[in-house]
Residue, then its C-alpha position, 0 to 999 in steps of 0.5 A: x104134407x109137413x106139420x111144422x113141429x114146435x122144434x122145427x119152427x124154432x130151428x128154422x127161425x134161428x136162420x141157419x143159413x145166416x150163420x153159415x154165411x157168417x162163418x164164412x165172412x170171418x174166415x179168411x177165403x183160402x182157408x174156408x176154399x179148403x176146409x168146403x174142398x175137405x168136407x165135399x170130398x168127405x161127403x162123397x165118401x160118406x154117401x158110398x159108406x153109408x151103402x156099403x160100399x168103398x170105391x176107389x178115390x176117382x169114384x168119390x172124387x167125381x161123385x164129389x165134384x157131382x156133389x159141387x155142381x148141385x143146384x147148379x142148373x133146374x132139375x129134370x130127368x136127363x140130371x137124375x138118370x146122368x147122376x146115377x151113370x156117375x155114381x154106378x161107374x163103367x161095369x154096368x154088365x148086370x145093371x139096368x141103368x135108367x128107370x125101373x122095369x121091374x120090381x124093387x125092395x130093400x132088405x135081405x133075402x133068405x138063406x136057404x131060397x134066397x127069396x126077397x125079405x123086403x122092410x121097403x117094397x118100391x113104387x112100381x115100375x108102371x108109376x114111375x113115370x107119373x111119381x117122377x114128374x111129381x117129384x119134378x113139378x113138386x121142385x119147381x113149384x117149390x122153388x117159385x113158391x118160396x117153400x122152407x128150403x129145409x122143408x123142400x129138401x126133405x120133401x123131395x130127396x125123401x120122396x125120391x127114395x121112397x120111390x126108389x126109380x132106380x136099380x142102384x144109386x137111389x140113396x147116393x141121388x137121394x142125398x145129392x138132391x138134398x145138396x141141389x135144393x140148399x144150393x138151388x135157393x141159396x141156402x148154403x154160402x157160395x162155394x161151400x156145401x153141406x156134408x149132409x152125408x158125412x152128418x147122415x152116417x154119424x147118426x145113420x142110426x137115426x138116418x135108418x129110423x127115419x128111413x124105416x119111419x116111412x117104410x114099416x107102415x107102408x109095407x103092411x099097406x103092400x100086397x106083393x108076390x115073389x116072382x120066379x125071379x125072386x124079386x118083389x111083384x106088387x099086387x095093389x094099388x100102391x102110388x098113393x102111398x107115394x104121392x102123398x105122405x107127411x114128411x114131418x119126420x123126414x124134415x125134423x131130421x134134415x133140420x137137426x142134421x143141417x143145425x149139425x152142419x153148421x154150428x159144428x162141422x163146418x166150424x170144427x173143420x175151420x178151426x183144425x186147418x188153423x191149428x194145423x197151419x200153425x203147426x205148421x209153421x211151428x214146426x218149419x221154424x227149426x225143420x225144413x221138410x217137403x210138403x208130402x213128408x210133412x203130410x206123411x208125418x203128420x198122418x203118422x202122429x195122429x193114427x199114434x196118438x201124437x207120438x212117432x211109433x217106433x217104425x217111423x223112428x226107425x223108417x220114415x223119419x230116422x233123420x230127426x233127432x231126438x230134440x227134433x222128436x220132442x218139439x215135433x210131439x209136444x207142437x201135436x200135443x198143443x195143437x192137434x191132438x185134441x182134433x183126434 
């Protein structure tokens, strides 16, 4: 159940999707082709951040290439089960990969007995089954019955997570599925999607909240027991509380993270490759340099605030002469420094 807030409706009403097809229309191909290529490589970093995790560039660039194909064909369990084999990676050595057979929480443990203390008890492993095929009929149907994009979105990726199938990976799918839905009903413009993640960490304070906005009343409603194992065994009659919940929350943030997306992300991002081509192009007026040692430099100049530290002076870029220095740094300073 969704209760269409007030602010929801008029969110949904101001066709954000058209906007972002707008962008698109006036942005010349080759750049917009680059600035989705950035924020979909962006948004599969952000998706391992926001579980505390770093992969190496490979992980986020396969996940990210995932991410890409979202929406691509209909969902079913082979794509869930084959998206969190991607996102565990090789060493799967104490892993389970597929769907749960025991219990599962998130949270922390205790110090001195290392026992669960859980702010979110998992379905359990026995309604697994008959959660996910709820979840599947819940996308189909969804589909074929013209269901808000956002509000199908939120409904289903939320209620996956809720869920919580798998071991390991469940936000990582969580968040891909958001992806898939956009996609799948053509909300997002053709090639390009959303970096729901990289908007999700930005507020991850709110992210939490609306996370904990499902779990906290939910773990009152659970009876569970720690096993020798010392993990979660849960006691009642608990998919109900899965099955069925109001997703207003889960979809007043997805909106407002979408409404992020699209009349900020994606425009800041355009307008940066622009002013960085004209720099560019400035800056080859008077120096020829290679494509990488251009990027090195301008790496350089952005984690100093525009200028060249004394290092790159004195290493990297000891050929530039002064008068190059000062062109070079007055060029940042007119065009990229106000992108951070």
């Amino acid at each position: 159940m969704v209760r269409l807030s007030p602010d929801l409706i008029a969110t949904l009403a101001s066709d954000l999707a058209e906007e972002a097809r707008a962008i698109v229309r006036r942005t010349a191909p080759d750049l917009m082709a680059r600035a989705a290529a950035f924020l979909l490589l962006k948004d599969s970093k952000a998706s391992y951040i926001i579980e505390g995790e770093r992969p190496p560039q490979d992980r986020i660039q396969r996940w990210g290439q995932a991410l890409g194909e979202a929406g691509q064909t209909a969902l079913n369990e082979e794509v869930l089960l084959r998206l969190q084999r991607l996102v565990i990676g090789r060493d799967t050595r104490f892993l389970h990969l597929g769907w749960r057979t025991q219990g599962g929480f998130v949270g922390t443990r205790d110090r001195e007995t290392n026992a669960p203390l859980p702010d979110h008890v998992s379905a359990k492993p026995n309604d697994l089954a008959a959660l996910i095929q709820g979840l599947l009929a819940f996308a189909e149907r969804s589909e074929v019955g013209g269901l808000d994009p956002i509000v199908s979105a939120a409904c289903l990726a939320f209620g996956f997570v809720f869920v919580h199938p798998f071991e390991d990976g469940n936000g990582r799918v969580h968040r891909w599925l958001l992806h898939h839905v956009l996609a799948r009903r053509g909300f997002n413009p053709v090639g390009v999607n959303f970096p729901v993640s990289a908007v999700f960490l930005e507020r991850i304070d709110a992210y939490r909240a609306t996370l904990e906005h499902f779990s906290r009343p939910r773990l009152l409603l659970t009876q569970w027991e720690t096993t020798p194992e010392l993990n979660v065994h849960v006691l009642n009659d608990t998919r109900d509380l899965f099955g069925f919940f109001d997703a207003t929350n889960e979809a007043e943030f997805l909106s407002a993270c979408v409404l992020e997306t699209v009349r900020n992300t994606l425009p800041r991002e355009v307008e940066y490759l622009r002013d960085y081509d004209m720099a560019k192009r400035r800056i080859q007026a008077f120096l020829e340099m290679p494509e990488p040692q251009f990027d090195l430099m301008l790496g350089f100049l952005r984690q100093n605030g525009g200028c060249f530290s004394k290092r790159a002076r004195e290493k990297e870029f000891t050929a530039l002469t002064n008068e190059e220095v000062s062109a070079i740094e007055g060029i940042y300073a007119d065009l990229l420094l106000r992108h951070g």
